[in-house]
PyMOL commands that place a pseudoatom at each C-alpha (Angstrom):
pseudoatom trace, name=CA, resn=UNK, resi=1, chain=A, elem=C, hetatm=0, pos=[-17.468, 1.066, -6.733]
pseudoatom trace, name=CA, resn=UNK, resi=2, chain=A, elem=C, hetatm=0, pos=[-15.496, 4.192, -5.359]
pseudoatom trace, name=CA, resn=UNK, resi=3, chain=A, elem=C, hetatm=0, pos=[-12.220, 5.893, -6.087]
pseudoatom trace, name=CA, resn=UNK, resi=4, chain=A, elem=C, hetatm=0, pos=[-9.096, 6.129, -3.969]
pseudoatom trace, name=CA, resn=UNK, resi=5, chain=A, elem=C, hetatm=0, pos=[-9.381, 9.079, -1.009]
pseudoatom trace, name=CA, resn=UNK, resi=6, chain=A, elem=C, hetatm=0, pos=[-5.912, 9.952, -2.133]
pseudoatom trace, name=CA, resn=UNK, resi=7, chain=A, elem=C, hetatm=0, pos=[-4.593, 10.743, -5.750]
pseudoatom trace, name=CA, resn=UNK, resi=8, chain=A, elem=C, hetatm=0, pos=[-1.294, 8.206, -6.611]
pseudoatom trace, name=CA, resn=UNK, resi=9, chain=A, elem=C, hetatm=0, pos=[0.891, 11.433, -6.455]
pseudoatom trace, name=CA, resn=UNK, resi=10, chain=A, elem=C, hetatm=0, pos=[-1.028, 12.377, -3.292]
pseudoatom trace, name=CA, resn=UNK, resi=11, chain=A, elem=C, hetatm=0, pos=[2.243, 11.196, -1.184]
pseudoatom trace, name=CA, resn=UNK, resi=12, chain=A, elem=C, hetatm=0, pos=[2.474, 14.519, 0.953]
pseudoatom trace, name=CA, resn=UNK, resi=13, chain=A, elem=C, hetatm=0, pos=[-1.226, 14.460, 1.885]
pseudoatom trace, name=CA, resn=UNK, resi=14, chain=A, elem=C, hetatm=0, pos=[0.047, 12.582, 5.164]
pseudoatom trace, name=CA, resn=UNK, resi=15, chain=A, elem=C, hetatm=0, pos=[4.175, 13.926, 5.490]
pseudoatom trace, name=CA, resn=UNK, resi=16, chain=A, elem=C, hetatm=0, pos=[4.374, 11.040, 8.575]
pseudoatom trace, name=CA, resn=UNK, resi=17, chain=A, elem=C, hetatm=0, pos=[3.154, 8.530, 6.011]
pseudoatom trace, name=CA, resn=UNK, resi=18, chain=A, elem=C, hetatm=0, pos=[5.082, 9.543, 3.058]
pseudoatom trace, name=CA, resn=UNK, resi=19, chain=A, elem=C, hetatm=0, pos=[8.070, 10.361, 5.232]
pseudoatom trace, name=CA, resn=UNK, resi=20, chain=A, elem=C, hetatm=0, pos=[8.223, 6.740, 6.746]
pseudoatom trace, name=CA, resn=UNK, resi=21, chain=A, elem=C, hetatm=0, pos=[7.172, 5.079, 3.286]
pseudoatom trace, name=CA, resn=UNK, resi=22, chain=A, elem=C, hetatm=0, pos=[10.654, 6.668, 1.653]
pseudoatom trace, name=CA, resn=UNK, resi=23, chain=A, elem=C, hetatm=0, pos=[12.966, 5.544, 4.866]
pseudoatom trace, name=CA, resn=UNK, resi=24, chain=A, elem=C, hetatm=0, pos=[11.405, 2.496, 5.106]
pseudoatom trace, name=CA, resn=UNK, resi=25, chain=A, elem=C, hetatm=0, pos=[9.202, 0.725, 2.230]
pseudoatom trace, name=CA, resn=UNK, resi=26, chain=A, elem=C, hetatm=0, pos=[9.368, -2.352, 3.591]
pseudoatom trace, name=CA, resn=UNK, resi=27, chain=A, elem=C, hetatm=0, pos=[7.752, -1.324, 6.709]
pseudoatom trace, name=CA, resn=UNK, resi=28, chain=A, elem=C, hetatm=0, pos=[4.542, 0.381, 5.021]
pseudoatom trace, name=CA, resn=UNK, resi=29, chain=A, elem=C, hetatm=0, pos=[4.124, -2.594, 2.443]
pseudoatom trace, name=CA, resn=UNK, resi=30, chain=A, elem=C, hetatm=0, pos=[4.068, -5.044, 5.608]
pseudoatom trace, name=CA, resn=UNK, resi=31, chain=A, elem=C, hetatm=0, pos=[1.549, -2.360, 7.553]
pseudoatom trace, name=CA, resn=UNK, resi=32, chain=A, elem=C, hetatm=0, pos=[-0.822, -2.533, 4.521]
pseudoatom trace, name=CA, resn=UNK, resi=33, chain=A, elem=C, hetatm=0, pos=[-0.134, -6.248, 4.028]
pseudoatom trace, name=CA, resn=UNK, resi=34, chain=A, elem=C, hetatm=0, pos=[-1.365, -6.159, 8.226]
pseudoatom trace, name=CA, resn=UNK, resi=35, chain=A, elem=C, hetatm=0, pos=[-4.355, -3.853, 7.624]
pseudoatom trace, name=CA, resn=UNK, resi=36, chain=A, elem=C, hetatm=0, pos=[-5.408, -6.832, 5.311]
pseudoatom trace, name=CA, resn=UNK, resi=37, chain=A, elem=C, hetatm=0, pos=[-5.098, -9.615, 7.535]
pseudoatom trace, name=CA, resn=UNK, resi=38, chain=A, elem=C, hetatm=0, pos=[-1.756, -10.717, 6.033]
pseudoatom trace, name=CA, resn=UNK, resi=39, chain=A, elem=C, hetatm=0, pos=[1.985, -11.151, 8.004]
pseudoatom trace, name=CA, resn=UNK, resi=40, chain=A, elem=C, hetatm=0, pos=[3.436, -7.801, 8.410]
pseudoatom trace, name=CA, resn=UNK, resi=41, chain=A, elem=C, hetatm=0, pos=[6.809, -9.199, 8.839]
pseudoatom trace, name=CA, resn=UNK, resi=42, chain=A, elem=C, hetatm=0, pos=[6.242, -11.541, 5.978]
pseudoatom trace, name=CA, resn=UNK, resi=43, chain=A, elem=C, hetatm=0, pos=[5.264, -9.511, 3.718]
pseudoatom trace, name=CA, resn=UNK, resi=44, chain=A, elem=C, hetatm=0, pos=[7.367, -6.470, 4.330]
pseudoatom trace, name=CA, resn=UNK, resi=45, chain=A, elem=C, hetatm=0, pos=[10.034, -9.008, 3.720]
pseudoatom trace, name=CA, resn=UNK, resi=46, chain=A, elem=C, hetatm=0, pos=[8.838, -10.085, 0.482]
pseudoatom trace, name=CA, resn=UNK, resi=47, chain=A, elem=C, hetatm=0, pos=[8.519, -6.463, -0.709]
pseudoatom trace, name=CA, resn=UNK, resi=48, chain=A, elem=C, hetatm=0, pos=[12.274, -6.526, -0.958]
pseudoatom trace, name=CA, resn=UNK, resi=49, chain=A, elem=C, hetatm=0, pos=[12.990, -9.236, -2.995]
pseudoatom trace, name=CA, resn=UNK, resi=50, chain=A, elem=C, hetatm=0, pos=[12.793, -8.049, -6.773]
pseudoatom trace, name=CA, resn=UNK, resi=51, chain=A, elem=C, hetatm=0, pos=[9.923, -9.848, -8.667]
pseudoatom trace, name=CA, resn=UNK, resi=52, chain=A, elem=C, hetatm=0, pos=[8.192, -11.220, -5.910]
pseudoatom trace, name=CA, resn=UNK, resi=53, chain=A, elem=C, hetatm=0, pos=[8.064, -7.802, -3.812]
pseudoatom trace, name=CA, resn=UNK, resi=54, chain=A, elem=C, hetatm=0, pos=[5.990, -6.609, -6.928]
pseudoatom trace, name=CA, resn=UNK, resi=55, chain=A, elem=C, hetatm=0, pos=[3.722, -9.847, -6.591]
pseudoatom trace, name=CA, resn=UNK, resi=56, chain=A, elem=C, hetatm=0, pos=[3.575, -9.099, -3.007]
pseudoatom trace, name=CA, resn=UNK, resi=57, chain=A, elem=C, hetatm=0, pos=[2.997, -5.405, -3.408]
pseudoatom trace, name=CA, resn=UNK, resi=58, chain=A, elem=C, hetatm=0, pos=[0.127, -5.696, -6.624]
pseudoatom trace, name=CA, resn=UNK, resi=59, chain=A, elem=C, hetatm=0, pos=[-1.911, -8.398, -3.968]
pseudoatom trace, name=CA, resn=UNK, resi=60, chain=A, elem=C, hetatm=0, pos=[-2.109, -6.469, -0.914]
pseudoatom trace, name=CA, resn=UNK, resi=61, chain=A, elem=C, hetatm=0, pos=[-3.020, -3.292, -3.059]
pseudoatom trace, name=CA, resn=UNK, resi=62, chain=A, elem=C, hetatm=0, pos=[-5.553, -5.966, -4.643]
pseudoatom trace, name=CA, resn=UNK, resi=63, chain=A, elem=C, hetatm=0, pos=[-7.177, -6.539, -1.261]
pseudoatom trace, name=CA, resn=UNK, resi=64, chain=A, elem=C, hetatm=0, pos=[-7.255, -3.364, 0.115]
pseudoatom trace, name=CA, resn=UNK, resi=65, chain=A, elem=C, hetatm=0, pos=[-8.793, -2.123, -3.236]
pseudoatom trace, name=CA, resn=UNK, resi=66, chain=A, elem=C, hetatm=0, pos=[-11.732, -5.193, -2.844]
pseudoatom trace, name=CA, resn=UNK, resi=67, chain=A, elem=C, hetatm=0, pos=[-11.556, -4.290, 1.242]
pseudoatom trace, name=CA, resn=UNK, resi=68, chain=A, elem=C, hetatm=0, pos=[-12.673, -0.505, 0.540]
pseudoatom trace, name=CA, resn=UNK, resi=69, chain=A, elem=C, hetatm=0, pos=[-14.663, -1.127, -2.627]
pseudoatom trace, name=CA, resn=UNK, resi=70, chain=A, elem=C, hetatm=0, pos=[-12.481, 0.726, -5.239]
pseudoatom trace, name=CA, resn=UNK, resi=71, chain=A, elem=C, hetatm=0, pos=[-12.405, -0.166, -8.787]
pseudoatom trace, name=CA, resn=UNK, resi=72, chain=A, elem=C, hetatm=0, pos=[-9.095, -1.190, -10.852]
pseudoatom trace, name=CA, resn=UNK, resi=73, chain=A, elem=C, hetatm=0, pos=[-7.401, -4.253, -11.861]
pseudoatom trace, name=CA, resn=UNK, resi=74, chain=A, elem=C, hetatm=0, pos=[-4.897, -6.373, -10.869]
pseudoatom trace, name=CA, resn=UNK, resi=75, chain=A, elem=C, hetatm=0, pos=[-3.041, -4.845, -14.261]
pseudoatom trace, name=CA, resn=UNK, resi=76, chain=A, elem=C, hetatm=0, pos=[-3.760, -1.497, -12.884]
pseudoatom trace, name=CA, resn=UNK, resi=77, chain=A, elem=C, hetatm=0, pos=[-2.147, -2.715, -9.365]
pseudoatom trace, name=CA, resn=UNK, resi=78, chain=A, elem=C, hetatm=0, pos=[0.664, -4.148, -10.933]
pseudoatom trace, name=CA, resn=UNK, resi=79, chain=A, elem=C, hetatm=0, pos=[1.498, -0.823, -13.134]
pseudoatom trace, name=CA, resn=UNK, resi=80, chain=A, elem=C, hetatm=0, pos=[1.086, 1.354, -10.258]
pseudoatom trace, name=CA, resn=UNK, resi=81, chain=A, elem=C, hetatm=0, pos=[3.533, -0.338, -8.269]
pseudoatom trace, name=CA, resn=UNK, resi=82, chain=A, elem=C, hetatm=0, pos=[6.193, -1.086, -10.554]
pseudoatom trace, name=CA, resn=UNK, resi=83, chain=A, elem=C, hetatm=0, pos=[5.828, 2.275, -11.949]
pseudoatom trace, name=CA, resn=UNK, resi=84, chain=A, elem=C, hetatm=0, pos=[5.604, 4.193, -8.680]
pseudoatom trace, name=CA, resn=UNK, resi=85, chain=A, elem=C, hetatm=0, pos=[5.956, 2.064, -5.725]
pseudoatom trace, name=CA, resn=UNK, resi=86, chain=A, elem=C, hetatm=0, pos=[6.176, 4.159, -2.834]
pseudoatom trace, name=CA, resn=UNK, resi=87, chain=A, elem=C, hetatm=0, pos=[3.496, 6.738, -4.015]
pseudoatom trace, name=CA, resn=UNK, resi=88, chain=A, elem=C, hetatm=0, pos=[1.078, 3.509, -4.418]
pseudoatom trace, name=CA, resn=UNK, resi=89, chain=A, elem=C, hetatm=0, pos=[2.550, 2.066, -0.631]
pseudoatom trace, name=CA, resn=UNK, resi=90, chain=A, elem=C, hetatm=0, pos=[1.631, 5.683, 0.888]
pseudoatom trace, name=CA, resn=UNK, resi=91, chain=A, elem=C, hetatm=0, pos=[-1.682, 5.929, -1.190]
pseudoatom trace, name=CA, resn=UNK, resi=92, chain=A, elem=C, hetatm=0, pos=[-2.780, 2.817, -0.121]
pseudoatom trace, name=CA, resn=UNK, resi=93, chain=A, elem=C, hetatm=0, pos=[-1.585, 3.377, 3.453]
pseudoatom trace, name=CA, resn=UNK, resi=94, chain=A, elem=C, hetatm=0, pos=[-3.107, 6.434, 3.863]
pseudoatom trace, name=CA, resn=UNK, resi=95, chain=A, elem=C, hetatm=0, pos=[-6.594, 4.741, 2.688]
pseudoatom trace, name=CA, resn=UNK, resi=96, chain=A, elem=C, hetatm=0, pos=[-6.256, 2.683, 5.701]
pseudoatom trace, name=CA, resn=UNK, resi=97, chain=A, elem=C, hetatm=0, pos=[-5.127, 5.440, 7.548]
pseudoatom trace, name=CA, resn=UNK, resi=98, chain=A, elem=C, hetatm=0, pos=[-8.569, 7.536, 6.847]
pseudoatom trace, name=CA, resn=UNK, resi=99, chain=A, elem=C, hetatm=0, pos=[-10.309, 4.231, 8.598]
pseudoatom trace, name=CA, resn=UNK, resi=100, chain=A, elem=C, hetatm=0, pos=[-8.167, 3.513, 11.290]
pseudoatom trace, name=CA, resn=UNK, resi=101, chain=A, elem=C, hetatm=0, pos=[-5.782, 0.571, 10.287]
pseudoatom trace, name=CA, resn=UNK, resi=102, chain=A, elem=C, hetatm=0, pos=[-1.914, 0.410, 9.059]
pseudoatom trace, name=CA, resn=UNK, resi=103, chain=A, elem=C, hetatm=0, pos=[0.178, 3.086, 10.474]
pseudoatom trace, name=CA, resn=UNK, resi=104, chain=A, elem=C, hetatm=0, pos=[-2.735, 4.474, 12.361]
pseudoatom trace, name=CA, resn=UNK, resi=105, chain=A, elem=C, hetatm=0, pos=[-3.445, 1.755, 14.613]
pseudoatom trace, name=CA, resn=UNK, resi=106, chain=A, elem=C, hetatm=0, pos=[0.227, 2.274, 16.838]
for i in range(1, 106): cmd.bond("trace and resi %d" % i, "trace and resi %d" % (i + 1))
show_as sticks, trace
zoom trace
């Protein structure tokens, strides 16, 4: 199993990324909800509502973790979202981003 290309705090490794991700949240969680096969618009919708936008959030960060082979736990997801949401929405964006996917692919 591998590690993340980009630290949690690693935000301003990509400014475009990071830039968008703190406008617009909801638009990065539905990217990397895309990148994984899932409804952008669904799930960029559920990212704003509260309890289930951290359900949402910990899932899609679940599948792109078992997509690239990275270790954690859904625990792990879950803390690193509600903890620091939009550092985990860039991190994992820009983790597509390095293979072509999410914001990339426009």
């Amino acid at each position: 199993m591998g590690e993340w290309k980009h630290g949690t705090f690693g935000c301003f490794d990509n400014l475009g990324i990071c830039i968008i991700t703190y406008i617009a949240p909801c638009y990065t969680a539905g990217k990397n909800a895309e990148a994984n096969g899932e409804s952008c618009i669904l799930y960029g919708c559920l990212s704003m509502l509260g309890c289930i936008g951290l359900w949402s959030m910990t899932s899609i960060r679940g599948k792109t973790r078992e997509a690239k082979g990275i270790d954690g736990s859904y625990v792990n997801d879950l803390m690193c979202i509600w903890c620091c949401t939009l550092c985990a929405l860039a991190q994992e964006n820009m983790e597509w981003a390095d293979g072509g996917q999410a914001m990339a692919r426009e």
